[in-house]
N, C-alpha and C positions, 0 to 999 in steps of 0.2 A: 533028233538032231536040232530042230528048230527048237526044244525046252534049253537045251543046253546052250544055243546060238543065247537064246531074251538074258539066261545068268551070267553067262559072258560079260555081254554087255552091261549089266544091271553093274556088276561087282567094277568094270572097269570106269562106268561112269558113276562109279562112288567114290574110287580111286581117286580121278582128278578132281571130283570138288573138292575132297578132303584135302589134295595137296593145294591146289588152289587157294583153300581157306586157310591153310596154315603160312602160306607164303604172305598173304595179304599181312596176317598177323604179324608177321617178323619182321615185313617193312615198316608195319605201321607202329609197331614198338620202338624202334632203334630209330625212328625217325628223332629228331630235334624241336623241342615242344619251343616257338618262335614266341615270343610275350609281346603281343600288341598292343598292350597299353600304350599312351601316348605320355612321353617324359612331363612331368608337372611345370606349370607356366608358376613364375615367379608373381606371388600376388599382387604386388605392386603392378605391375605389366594389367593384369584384368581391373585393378582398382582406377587407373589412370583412365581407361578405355569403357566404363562400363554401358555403355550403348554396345558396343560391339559384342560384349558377352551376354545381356540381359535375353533372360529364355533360357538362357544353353547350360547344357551339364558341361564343367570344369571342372580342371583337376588340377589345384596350385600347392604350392609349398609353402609354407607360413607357420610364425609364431602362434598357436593359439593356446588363449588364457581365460580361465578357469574363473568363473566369479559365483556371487550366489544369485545373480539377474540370469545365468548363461554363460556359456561360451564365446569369444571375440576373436577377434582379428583385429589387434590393433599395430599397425604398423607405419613406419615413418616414409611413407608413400609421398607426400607435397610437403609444402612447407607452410602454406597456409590454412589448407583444408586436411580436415580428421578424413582418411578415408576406411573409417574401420568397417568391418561386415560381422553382423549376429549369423552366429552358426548354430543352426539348430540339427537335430535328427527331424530327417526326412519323414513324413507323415506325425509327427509327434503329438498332434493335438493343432493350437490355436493357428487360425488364420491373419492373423495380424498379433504376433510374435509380442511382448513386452521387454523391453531392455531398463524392470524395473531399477537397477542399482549402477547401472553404466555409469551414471555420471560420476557419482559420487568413489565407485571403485576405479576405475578405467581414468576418467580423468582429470582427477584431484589426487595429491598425494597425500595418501592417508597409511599411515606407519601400522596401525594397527589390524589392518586389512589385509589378510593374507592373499593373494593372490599365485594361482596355480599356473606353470606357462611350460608349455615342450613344442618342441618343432615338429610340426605334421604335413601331412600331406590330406588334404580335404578334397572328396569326390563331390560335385552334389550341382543343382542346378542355381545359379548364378541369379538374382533379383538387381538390379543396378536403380530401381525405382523405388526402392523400400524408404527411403529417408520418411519420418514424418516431422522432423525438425532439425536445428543446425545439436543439437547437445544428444542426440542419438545416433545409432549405427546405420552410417552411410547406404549401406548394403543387407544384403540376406543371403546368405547359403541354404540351401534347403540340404544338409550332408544326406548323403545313400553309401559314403565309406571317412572314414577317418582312420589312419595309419599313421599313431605315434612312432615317428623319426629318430627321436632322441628323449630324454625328462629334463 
């Protein structure tokens, strides 16, 4: 009687883990996967403020355009100050970035220069100290995501 009492028991406390784990699963499937990202800051908003963002990973929304220096952000942020920002990929190599052709692509118009631009959405940690002159890029993005918006 007591072999028979331990298989009892054996089989019915398999029973409920087994329903147990399958309930867990059915909740946890049919659940609603919630997207915590945070909605992208308009880049102007981070270019105007950059002491406030400087350090921090951001996630804005912005024209960026294609050159053979790099990637940019050049957008009509002030009226008297460029506040553009060089976007690079995150880890990519140099520590002090070069914005060889900024000037002369970015800004001077030059007809012959093609230049590539789509609307994105850029992940990446935010440099608000990067400037090394007034005819370079304001800023630095270090990107960890880029999500073409539009072409």
């Amino acid at each position: 009687m007591n072999r028979a009492m331990v298989k009892v028991m054996a089989a019915l406390l398999t029973f409920i883990v087994g329903v147990a784990a399958a309930a867990l699963w059915l909740v946890n499937r049919s659940s609603p996967k919630v997207d915590t990202t945070p909605a992208p800051l308009p880049y102007c908003e981070v270019a105007r403020n950059p002491g406030q963002y400087h350090g921090q990973v951001i996630r804005v929304r912005a024209t960026l355009s294609f050159g053979s220096g790099g990637m940019y952000i050049v957008e009509d942020c002030d009226p008297v100050s460029s506040l553009s920002s060089l976007v690079e990929i995150d880890g990519s190599g140099d520590a002090f970035p070069k914005a060889r052709n900024y000037v002369d692509e970015m800004l001077t118009d030059q007809t012959e220069v093609q230049i590539r631009k789509v609307n994105a959405i850029i992940t990446g940690r935010f440099n608000g100290e990067f400037s090394n002159g007034c005819h370079l890029p304001a800023y630095h993005i270090a990107a960890q995501n880029i999500q073409v918006v539009s072409p």
